[in-house]
Backbone as CSV, one residue per row, in Angstrom:
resi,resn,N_x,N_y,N_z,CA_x,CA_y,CA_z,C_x,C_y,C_z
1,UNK,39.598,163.510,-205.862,39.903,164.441,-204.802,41.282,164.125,-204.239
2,UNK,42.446,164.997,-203.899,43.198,164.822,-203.837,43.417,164.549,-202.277
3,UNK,44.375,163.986,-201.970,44.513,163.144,-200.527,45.601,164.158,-199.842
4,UNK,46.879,165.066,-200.460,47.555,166.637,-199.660,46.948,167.322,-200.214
5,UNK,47.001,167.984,-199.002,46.155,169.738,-199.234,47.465,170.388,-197.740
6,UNK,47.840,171.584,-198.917,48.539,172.693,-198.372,47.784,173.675,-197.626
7,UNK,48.290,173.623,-195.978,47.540,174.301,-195.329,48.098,175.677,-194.997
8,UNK,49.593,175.696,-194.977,50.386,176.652,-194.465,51.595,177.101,-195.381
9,UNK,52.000,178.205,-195.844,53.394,178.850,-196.200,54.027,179.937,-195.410
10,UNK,55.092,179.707,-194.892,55.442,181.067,-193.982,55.906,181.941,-194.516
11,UNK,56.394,183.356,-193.928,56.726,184.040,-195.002,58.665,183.520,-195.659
12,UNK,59.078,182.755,-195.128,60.331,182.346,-195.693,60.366,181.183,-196.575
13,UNK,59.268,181.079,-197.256,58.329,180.099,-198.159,58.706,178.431,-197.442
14,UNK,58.469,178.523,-196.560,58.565,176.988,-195.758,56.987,176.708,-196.021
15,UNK,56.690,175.353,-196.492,55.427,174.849,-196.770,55.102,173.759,-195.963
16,UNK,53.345,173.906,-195.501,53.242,172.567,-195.209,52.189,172.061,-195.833
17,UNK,52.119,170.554,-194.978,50.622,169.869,-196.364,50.419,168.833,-195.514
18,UNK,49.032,168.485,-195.377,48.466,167.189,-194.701,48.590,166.430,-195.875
19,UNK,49.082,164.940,-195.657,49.338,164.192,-196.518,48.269,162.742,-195.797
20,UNK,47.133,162.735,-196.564,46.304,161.622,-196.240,46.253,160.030,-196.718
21,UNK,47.130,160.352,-197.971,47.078,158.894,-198.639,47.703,157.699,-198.651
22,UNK,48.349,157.693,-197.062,49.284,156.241,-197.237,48.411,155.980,-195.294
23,UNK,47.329,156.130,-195.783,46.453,155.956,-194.601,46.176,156.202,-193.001
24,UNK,47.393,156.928,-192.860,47.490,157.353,-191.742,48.118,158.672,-192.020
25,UNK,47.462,159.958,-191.244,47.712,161.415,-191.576,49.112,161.874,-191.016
26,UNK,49.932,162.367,-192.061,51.200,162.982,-191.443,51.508,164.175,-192.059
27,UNK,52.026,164.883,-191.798,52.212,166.168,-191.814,53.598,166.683,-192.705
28,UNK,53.699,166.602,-193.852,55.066,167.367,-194.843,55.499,168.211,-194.987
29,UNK,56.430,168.682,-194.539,57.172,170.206,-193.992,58.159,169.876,-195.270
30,UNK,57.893,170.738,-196.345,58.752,171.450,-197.286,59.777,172.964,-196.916
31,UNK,60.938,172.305,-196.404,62.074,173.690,-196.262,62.098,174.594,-197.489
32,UNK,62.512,175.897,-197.244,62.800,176.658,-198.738,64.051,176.168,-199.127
33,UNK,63.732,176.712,-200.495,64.823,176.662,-200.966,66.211,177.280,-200.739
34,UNK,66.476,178.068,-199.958,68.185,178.624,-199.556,68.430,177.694,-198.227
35,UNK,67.303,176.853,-197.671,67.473,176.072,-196.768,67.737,174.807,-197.098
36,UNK,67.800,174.617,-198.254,68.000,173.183,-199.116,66.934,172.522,-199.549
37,UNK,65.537,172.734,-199.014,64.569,172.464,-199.693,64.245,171.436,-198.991
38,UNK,64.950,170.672,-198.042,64.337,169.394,-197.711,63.017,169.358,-196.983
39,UNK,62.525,167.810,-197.223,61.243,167.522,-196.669,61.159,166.749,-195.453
40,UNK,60.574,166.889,-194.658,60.475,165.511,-193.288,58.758,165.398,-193.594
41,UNK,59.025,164.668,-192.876,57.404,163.625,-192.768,57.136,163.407,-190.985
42,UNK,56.309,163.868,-189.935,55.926,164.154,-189.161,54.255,163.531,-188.852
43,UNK,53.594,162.400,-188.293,52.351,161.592,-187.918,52.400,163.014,-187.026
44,UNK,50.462,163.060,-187.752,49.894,163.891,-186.970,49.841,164.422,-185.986
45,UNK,49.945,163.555,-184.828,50.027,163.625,-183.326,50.795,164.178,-183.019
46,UNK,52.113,163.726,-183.551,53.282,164.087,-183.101,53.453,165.824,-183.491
47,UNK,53.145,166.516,-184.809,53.062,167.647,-184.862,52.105,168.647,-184.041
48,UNK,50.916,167.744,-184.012,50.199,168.972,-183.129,50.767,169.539,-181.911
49,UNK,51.379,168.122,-180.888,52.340,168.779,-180.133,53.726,169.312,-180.199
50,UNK,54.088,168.969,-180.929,55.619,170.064,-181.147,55.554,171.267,-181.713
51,UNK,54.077,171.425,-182.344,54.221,173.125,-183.158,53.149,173.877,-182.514
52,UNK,52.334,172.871,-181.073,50.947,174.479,-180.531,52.195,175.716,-180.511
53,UNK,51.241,176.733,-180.842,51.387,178.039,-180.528,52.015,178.685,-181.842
54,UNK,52.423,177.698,-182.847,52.781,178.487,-184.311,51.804,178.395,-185.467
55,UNK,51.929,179.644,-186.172,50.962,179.397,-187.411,50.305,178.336,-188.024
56,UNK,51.429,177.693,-187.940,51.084,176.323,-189.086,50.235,175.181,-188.118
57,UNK,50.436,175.396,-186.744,49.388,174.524,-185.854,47.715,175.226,-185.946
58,UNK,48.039,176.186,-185.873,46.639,177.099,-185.842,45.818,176.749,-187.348
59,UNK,46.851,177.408,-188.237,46.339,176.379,-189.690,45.823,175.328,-189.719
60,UNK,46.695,174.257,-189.312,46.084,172.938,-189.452,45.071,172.669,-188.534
61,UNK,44.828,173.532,-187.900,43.582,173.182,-187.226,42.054,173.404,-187.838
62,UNK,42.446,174.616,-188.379,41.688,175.348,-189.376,40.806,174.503,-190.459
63,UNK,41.806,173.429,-191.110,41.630,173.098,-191.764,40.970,171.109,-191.343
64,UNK,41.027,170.985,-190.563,40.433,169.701,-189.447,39.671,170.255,-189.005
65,UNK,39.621,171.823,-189.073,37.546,172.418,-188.823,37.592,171.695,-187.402
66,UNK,38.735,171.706,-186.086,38.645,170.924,-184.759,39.215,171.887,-183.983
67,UNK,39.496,172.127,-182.476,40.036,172.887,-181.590,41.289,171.932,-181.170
68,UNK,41.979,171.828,-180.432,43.099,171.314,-180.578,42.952,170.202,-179.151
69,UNK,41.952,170.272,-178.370,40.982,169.293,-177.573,40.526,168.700,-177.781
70,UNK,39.587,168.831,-179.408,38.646,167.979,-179.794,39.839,167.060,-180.845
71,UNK,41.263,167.566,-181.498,41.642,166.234,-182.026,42.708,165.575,-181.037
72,UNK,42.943,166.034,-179.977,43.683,165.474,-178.741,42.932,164.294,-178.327
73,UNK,41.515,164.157,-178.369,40.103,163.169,-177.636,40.423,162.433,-178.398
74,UNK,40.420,162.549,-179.777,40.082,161.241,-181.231,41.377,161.078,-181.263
75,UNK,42.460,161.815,-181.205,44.038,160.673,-181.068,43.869,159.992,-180.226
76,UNK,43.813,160.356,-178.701,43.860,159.636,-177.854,42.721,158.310,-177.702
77,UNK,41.550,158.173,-178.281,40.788,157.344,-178.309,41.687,155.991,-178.621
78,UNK,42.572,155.879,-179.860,43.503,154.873,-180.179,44.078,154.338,-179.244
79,UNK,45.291,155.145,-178.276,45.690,154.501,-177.521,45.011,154.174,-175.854
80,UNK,43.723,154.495,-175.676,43.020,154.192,-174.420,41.273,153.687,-174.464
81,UNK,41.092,153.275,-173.712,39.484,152.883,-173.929,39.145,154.129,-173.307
82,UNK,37.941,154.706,-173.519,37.115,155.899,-173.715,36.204,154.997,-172.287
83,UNK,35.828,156.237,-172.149,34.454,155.773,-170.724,33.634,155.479,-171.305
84,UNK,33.129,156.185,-172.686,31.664,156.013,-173.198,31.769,154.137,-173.421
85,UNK,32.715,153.795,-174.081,33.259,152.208,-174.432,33.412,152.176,-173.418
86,UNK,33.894,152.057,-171.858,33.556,150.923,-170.838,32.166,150.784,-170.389
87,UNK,32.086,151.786,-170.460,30.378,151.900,-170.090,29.182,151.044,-171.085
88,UNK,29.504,151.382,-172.189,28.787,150.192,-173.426,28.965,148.326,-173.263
89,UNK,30.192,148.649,-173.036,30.924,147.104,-173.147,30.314,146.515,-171.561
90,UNK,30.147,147.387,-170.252,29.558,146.894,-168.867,28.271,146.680,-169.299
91,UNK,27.759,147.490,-169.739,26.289,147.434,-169.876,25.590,145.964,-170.824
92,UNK,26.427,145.923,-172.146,26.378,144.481,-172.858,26.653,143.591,-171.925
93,UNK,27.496,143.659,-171.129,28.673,142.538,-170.422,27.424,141.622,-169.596
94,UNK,26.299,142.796,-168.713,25.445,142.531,-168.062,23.973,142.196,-168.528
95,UNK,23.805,141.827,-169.918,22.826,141.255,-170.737,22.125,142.530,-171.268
96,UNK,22.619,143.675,-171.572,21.838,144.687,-172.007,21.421,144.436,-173.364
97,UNK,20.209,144.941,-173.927,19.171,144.854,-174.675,19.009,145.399,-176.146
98,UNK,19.474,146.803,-175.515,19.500,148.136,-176.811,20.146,148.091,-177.775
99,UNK,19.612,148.291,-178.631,20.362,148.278,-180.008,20.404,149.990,-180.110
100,UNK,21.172,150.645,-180.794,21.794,151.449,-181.404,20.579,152.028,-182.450
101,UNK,20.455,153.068,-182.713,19.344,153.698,-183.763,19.308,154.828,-184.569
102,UNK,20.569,155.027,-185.836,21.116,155.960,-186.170,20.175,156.632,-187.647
103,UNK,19.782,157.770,-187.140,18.879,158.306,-188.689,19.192,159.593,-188.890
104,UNK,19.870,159.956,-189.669,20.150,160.926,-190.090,20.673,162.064,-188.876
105,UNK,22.108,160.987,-188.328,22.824,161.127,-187.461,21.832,162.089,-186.276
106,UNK,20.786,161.161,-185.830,20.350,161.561,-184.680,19.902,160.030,-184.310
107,UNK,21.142,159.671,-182.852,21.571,158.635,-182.154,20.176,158.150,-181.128
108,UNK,19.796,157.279,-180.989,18.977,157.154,-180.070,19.037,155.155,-179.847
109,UNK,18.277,154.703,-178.961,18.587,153.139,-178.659,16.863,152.611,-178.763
110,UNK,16.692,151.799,-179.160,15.540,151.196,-179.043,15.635,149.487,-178.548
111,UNK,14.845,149.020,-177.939,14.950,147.988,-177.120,13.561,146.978,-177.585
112,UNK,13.616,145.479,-177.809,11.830,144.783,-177.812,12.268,144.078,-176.928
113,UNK,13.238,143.567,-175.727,12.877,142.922,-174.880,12.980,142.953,-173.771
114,UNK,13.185,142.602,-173.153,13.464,142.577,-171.356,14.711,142.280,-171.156
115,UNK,15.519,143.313,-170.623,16.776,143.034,-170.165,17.420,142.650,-168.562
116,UNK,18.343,142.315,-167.841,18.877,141.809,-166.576,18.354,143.252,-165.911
117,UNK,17.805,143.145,-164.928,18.020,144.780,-163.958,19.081,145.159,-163.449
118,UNK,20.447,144.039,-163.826,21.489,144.794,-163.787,22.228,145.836,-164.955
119,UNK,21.487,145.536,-165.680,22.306,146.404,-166.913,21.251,147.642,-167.271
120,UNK,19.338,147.451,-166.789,18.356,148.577,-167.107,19.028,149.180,-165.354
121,UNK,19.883,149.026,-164.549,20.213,149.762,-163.033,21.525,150.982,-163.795
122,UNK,22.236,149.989,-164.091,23.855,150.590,-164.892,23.706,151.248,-165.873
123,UNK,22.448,151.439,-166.867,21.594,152.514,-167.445,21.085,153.327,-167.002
124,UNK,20.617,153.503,-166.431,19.718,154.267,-164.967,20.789,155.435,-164.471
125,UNK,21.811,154.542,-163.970,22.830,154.966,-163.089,23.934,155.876,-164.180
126,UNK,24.256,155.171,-165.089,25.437,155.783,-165.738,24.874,156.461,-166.587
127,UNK,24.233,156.443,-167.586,23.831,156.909,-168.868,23.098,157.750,-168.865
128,UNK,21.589,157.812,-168.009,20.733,158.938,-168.455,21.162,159.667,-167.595
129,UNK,22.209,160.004,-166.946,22.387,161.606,-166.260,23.126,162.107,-167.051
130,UNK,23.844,162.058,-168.144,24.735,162.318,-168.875,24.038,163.152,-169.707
131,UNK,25.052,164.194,-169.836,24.609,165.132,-170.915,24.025,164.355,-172.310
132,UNK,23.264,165.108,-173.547,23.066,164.532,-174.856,24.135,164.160,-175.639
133,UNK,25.489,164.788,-175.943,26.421,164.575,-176.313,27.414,162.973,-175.871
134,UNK,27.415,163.268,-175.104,28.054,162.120,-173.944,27.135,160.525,-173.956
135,UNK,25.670,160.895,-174.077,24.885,159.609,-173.433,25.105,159.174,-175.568
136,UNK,24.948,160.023,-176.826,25.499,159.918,-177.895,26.274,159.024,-178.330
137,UNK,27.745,159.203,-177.218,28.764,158.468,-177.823,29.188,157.366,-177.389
138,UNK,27.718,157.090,-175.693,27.630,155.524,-175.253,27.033,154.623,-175.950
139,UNK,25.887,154.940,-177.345,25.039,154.573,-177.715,25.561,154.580,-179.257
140,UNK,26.840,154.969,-179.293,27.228,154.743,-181.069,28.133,153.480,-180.680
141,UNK,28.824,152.622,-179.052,29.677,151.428,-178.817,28.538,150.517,-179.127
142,UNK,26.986,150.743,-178.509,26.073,149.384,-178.780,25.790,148.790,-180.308
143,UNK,25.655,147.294,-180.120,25.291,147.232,-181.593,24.188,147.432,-181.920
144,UNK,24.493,148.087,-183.521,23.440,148.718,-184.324,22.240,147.863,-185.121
145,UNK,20.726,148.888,-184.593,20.007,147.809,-185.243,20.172,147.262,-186.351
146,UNK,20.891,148.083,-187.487,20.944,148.026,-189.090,22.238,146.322,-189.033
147,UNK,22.737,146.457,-187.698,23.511,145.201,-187.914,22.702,143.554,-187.679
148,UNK,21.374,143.996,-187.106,20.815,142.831,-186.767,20.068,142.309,-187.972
């Protein structure tokens, strides 16, 4: 399976292509040819914001099957800790219990012992008011039973 895939041609045959195989996703803008043809190389991030509102952003979105929010969250996850991760990491921090319980990507926590009532309070408190989605992606930071 090939690692570029051409998502976009404009009509002045300017091409582009997600280029996946030197492990980190960047973006290859092929000029036409009466333009000289040249190529730049552009990290993901950096294109989504310099091209919203043109074809080839809308394309590449298309093709990441994402809204341009949902890959703004997963860039940004890299450079910041996520709430769902402080919230996991407080909850361990305070002797929490739960292991992680992933089956056929339906997330859930299972517990055999008795944990601090500070960390079943900071569960209580933080986690089960949380939407399903959200309480999800506190419970994919805990470690997993399959790791024990």
């Amino acid at each position: 399976m090939s690692e570029i895939k051409e998502f976009s041609v404009s009509t002045n045959g300017d091409r582009w292509l997600l280029d996946m195989s030197g492990g980190e996703a960047v973006i290859l803008h092929m000029g036409n040819e009466p333009s000289g043809g040249h190529e730049t190389k552009t990290p993901l991030a950096d294109f989504l914001n310099e091209r919203a509102g043109k074809p080839e952003h809308s394309a590449l979105l298309q093709v990441l099957g994402q809204s341009q929010d949902e890959v703004e969250h997963q860039l940004g996850e890299d450079d910041a800790e996520t709430s769902s991760h402080q919230i996991a990491m407080e909850y361990m921090r305070l002797g929490g219990r739960r292991l992680a319980k992933v089956d056929d990507n339906i997330v859930s926590t299972r517990t055999w012992e008795d944990e601090p009532a500070e960390a079943t309070a900071l569960w209580q408190a933080q986690v089960e008011p949380l939407d399903e989605k959200a309480q999800r992606e506190v419970m994919l930071h805990l470690p997993s039973i399959s790791e024990r």
